[in-house]
C-alpha positions, 0 to 999 in steps of 0.5 A: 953513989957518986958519978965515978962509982956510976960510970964504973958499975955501968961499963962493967954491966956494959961488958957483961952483956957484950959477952953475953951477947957473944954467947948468944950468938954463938948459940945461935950458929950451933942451935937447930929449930925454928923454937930454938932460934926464936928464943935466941932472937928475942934473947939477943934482941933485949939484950941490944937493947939493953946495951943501948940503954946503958951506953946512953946512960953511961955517956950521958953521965960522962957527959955531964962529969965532963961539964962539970969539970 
């Protein structure tokens, strides 16, 4: 997979949990109960995480394209 195709696949996967990251936390503001909102927390927490990851790995790559060029 070239770097192009790469930096393409992870912006899309970036955009993806950004929204899904809105629909959490508009759950998270119509959820009631302690269980309801843990579960919403640690939900919202991995994905976080998992956007940081990608971001990283998608500037690194575009990092690199850029020495490159």
């Amino acid at each position: 997979m070239s770097d192009s195709a790469s930096i393409e696949e992870l912006t899309a996967r970036i955009s993806a949990i950004r929204d899904n990251l809105r629909q959490l936390v508009e759950q998270a503001a119509g959820s009631s109960g302690a269980a309801d909102e843990d579960r919403t927390s640690t939900r919202i927490a991995e994905q976080e995480l998992e956007l940081a990851r990608l971001a990283k790995r998608r500037d690194d790559l575009l990092a690199t394209r850029e020495r490159r060029a």
